[in-house]
N, CA, C and O atoms as CSV, one atom per row, in Angstrom:
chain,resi,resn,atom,element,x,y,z
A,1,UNK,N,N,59.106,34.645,58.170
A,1,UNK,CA,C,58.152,34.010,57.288
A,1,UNK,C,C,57.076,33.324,58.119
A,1,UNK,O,O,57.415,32.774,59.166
A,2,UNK,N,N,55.666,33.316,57.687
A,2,UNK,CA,C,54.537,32.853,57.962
A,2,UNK,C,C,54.529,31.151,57.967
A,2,UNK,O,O,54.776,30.379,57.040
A,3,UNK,N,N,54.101,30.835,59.552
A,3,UNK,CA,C,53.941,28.901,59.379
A,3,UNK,C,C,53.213,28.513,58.389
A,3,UNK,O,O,52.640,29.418,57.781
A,4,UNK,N,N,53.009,27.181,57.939
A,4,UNK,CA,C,52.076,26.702,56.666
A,4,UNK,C,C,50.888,26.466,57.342
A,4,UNK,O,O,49.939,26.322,56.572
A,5,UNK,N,N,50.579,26.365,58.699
A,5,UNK,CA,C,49.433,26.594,59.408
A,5,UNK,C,C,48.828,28.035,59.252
A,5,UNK,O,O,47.654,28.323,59.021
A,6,UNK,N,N,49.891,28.865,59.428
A,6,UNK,CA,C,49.017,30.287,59.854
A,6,UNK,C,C,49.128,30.428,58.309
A,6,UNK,O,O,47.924,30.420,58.054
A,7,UNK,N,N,49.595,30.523,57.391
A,7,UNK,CA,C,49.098,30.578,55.814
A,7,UNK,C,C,47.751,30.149,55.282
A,7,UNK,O,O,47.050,30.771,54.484
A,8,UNK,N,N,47.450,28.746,55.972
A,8,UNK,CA,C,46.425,27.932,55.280
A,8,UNK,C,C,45.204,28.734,56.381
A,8,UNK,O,O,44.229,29.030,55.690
A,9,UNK,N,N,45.030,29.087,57.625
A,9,UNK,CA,C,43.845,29.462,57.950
A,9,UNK,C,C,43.948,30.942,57.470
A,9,UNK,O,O,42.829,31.446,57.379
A,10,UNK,N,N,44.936,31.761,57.145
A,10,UNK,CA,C,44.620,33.021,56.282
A,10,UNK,C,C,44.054,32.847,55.269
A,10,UNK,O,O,42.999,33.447,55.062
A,11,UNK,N,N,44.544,32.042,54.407
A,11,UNK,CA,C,43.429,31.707,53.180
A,11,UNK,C,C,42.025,31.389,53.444
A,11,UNK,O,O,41.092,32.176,53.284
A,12,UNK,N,N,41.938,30.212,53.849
A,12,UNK,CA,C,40.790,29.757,54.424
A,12,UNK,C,C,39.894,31.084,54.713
A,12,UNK,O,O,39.059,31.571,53.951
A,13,UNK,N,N,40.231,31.496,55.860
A,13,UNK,CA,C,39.787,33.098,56.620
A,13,UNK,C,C,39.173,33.993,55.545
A,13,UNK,O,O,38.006,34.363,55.675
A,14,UNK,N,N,40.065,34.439,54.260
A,14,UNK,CA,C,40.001,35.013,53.193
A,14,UNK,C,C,39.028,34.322,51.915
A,14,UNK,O,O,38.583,35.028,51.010
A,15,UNK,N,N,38.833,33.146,51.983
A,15,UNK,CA,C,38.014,32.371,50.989
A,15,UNK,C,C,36.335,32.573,51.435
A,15,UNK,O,O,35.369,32.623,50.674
A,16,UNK,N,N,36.360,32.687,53.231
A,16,UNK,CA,C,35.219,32.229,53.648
A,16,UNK,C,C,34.583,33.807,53.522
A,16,UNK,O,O,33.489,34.043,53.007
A,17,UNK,N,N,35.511,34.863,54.111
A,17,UNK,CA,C,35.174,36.644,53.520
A,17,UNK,C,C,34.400,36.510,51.785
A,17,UNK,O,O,33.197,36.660,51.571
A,18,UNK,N,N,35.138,36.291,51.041
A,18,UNK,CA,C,35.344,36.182,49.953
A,18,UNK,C,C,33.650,36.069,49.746
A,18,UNK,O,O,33.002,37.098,49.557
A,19,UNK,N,N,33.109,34.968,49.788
A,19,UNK,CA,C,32.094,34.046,49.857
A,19,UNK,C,C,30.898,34.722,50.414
A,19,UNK,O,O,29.787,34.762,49.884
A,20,UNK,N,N,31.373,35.429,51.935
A,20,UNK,CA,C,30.149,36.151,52.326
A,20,UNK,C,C,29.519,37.278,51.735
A,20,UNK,O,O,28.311,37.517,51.711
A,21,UNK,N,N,30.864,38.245,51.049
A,21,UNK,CA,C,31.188,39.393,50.155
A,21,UNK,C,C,29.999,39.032,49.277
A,21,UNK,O,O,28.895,39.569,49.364
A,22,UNK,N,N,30.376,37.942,48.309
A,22,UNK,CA,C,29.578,37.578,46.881
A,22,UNK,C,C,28.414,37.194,47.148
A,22,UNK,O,O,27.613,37.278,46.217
A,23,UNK,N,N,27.930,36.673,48.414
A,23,UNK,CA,C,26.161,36.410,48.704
A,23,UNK,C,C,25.883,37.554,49.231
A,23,UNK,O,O,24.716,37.496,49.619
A,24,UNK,N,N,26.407,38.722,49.485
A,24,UNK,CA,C,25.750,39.562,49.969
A,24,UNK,C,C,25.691,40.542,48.767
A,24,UNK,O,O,24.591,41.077,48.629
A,25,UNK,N,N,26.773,40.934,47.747
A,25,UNK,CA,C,26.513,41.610,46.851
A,25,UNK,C,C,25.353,41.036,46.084
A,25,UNK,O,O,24.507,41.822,45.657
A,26,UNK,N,N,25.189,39.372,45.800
A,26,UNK,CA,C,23.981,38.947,44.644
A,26,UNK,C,C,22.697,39.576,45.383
A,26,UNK,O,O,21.839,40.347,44.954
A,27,UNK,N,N,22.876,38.936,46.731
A,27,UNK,CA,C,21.468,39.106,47.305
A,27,UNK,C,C,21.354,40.709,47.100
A,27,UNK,O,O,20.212,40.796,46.648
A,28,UNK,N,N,21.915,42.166,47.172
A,28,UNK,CA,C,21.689,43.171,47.202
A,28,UNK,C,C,21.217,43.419,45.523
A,28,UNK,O,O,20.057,43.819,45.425
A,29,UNK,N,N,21.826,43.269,44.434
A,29,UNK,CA,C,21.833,43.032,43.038
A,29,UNK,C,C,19.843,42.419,42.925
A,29,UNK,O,O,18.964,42.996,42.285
A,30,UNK,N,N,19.690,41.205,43.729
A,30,UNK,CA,C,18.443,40.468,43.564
A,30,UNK,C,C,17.019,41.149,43.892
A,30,UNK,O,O,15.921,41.321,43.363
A,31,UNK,N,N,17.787,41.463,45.222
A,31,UNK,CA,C,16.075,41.993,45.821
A,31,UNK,C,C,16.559,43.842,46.092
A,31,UNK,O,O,15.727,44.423,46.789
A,32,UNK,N,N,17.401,44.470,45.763
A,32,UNK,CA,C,17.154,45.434,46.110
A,32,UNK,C,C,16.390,46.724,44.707
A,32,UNK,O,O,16.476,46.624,43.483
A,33,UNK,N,N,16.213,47.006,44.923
A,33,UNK,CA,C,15.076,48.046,44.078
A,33,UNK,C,C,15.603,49.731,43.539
A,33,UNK,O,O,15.174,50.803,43.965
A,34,UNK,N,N,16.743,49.479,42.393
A,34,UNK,CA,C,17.158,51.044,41.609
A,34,UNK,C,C,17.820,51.845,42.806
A,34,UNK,O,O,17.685,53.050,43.023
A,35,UNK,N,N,18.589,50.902,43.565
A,35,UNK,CA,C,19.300,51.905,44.579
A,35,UNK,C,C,18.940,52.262,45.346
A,35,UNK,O,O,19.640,53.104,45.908
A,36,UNK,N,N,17.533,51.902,46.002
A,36,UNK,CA,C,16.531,52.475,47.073
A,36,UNK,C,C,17.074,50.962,48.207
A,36,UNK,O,O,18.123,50.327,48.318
A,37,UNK,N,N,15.870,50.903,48.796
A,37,UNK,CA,C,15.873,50.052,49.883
A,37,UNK,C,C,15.635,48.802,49.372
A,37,UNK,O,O,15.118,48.719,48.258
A,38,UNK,N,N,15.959,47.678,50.075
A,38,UNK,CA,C,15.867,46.481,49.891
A,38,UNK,C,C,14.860,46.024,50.244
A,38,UNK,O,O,14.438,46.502,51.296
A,39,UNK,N,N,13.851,44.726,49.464
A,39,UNK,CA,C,12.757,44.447,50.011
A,39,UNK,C,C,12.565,43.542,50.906
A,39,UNK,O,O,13.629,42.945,51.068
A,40,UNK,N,N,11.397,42.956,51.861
A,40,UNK,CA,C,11.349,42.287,52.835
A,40,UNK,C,C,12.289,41.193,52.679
A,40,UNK,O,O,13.275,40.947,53.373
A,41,UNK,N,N,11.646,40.300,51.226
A,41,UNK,CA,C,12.629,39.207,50.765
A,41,UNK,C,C,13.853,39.077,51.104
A,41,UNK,O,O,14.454,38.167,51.676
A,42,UNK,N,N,14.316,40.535,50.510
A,42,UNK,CA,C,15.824,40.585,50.539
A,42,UNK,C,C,16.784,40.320,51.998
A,42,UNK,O,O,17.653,39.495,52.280
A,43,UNK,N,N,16.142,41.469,52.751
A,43,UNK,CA,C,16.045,41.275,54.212
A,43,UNK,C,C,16.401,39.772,54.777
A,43,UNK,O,O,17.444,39.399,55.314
A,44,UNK,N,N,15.164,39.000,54.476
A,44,UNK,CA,C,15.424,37.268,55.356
A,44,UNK,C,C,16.252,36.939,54.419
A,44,UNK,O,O,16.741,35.896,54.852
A,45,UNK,N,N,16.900,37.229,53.047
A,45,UNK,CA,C,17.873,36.311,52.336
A,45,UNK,C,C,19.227,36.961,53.214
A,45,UNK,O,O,20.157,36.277,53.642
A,46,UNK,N,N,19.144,37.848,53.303
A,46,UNK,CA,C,20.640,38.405,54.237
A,46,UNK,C,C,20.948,37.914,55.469
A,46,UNK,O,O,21.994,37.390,55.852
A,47,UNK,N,N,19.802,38.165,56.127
A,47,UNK,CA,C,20.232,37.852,57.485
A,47,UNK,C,C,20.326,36.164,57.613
A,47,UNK,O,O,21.017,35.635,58.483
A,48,UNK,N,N,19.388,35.246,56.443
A,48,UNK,CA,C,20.075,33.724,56.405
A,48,UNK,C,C,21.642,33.736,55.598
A,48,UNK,O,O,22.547,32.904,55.663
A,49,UNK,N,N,21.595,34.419,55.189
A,49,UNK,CA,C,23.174,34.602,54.097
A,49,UNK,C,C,24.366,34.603,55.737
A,49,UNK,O,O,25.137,33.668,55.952
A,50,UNK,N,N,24.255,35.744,56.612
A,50,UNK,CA,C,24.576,36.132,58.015
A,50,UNK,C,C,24.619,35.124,58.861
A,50,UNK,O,O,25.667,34.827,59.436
A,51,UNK,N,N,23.671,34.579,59.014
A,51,UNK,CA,C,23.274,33.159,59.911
A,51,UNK,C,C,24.184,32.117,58.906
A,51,UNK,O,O,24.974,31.453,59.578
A,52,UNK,N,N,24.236,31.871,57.644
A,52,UNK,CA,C,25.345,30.599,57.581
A,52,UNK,C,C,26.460,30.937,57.781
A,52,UNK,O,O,27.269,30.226,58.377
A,53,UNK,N,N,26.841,32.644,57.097
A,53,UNK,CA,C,28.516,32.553,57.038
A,53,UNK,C,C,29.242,32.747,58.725
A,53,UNK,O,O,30.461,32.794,58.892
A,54,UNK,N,N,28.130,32.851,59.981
A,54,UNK,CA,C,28.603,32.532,61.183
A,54,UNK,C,C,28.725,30.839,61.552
A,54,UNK,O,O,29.640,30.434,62.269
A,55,UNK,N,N,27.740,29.957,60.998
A,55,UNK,CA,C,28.230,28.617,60.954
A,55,UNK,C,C,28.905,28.203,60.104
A,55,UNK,O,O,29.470,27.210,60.562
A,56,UNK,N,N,29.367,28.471,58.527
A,56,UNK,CA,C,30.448,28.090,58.007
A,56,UNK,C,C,31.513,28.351,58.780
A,56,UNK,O,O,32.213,27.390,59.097
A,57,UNK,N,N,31.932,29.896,59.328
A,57,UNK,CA,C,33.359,30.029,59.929
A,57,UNK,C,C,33.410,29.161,61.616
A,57,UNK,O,O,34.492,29.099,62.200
A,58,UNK,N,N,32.175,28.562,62.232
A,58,UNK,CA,C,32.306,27.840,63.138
A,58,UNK,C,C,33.084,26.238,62.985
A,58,UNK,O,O,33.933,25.623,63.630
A,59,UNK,N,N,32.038,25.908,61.412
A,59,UNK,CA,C,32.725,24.799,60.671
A,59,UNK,C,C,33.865,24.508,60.571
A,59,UNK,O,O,34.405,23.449,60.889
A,60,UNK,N,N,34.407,25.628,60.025
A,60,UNK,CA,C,35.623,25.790,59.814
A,60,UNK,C,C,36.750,25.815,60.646
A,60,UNK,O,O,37.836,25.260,60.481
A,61,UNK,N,N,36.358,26.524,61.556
A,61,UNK,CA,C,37.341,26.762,62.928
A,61,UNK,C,C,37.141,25.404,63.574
A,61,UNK,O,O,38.090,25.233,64.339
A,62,UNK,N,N,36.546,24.652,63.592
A,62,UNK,CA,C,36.557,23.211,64.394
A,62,UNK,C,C,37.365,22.731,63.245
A,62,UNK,O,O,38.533,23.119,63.278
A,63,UNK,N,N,37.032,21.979,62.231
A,63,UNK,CA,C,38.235,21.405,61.655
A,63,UNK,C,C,39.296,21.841,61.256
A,63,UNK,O,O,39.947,20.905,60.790
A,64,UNK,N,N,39.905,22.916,61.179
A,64,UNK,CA,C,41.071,23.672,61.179
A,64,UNK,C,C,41.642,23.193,62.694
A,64,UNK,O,O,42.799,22.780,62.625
A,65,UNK,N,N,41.252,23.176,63.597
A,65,UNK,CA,C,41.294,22.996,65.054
A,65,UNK,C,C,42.203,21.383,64.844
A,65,UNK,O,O,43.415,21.296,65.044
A,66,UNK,N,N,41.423,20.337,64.460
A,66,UNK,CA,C,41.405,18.849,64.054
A,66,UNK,C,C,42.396,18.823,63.224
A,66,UNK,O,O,43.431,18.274,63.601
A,67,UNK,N,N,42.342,19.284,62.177
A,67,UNK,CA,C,43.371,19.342,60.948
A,67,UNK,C,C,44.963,19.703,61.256
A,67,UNK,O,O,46.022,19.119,61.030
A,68,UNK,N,N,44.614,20.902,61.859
A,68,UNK,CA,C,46.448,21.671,62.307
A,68,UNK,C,C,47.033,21.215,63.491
A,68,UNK,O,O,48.157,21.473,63.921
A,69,UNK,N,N,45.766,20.194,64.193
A,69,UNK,CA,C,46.775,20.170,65.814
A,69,UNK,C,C,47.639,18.860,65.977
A,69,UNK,O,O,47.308,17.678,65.888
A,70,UNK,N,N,49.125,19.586,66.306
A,70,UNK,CA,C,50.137,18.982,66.663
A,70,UNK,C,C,50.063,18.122,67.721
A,70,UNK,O,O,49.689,18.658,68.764
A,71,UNK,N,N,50.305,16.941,67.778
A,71,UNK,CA,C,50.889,16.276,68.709
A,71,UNK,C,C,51.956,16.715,69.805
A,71,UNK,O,O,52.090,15.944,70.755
A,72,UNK,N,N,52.382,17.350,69.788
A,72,UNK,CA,C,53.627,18.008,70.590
A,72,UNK,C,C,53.477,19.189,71.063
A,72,UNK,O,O,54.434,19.693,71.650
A,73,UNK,N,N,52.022,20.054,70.900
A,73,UNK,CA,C,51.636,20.928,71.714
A,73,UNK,C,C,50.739,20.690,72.655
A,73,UNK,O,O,50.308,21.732,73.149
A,74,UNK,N,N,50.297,19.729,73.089
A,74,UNK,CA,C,49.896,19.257,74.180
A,74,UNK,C,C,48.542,19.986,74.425
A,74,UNK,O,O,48.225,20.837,75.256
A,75,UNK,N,N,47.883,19.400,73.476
A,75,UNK,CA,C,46.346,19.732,73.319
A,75,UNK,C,C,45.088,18.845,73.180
A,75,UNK,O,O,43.899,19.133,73.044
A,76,UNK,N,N,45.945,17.318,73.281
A,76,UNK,CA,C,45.690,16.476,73.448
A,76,UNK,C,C,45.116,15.837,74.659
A,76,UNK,O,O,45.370,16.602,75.589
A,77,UNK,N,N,44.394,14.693,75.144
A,77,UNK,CA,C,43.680,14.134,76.214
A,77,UNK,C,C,45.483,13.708,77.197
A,77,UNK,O,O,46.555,13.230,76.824
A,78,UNK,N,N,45.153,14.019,78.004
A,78,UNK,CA,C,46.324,13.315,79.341
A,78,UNK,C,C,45.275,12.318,79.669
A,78,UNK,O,O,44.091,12.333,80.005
A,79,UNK,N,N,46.669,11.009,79.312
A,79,UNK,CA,C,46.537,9.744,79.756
A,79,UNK,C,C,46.947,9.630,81.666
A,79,UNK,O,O,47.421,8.608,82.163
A,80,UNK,N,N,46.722,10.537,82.238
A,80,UNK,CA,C,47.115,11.032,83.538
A,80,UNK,C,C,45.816,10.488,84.380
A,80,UNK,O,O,44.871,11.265,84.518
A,81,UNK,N,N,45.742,9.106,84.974
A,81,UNK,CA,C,44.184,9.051,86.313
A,81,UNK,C,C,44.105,9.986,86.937
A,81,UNK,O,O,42.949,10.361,87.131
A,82,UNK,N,N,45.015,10.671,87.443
A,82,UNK,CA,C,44.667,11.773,88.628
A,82,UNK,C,C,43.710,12.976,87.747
A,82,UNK,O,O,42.637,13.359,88.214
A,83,UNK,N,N,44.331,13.587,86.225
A,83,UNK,CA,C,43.569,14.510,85.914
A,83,UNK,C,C,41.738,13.691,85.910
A,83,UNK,O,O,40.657,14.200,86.208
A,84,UNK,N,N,42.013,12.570,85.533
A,84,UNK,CA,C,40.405,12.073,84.897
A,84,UNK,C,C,39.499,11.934,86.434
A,84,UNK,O,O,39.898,11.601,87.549
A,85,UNK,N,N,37.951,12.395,85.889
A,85,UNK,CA,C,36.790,12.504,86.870
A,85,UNK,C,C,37.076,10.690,87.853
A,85,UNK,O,O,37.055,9.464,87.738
A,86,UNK,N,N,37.258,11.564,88.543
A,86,UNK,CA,C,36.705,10.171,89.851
A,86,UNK,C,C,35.542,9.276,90.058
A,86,UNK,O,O,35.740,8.215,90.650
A,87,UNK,N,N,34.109,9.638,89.556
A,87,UNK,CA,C,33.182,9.051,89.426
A,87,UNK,C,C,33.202,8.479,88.149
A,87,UNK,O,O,32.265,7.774,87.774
């Protein structure tokens, strides 16, 4: 069976697909033209549609990062002087 970590970023993973799916079908539905080509408009609405859903899943992956990390996997700062900068 699947951890409740690796469950919750599959969803997540799957919500944020989900999301890109449905702005890319409206935007195609909006600006594209009887099945032909899409117009300029359409074009910069995609590739900004493209440009967020790469910073939503950046979003995401940082606080998923924050959210899921254990104390006991040692991902944490070492209270260690020797590791810390000398200057």
């Amino acid at each position: 069976m699947l951890e409740r970590e690796r469950i919750i970023e599959i969803v997540i993973a799957v919500i944020a697909v989900l999301l890109m799916l449905g702005a890319m079908i409206g935007i195609g539905s909006e600006y594209g033209s009887n099945g032909q080509t899409m117009s300029a408009d359409g074009g910069e609405m995609l590739v900004m549609a493209i440009v967020g859903f790469i910073l939503l899943l950046t979003a995401v992956g940082i606080t998923l990062a924050f959210l899921l990390n254990d104390p006991e996997d040692g991902l944490e700062a070492d209270d260690d002087p020797d590791a810390q900068n000398a200057a």
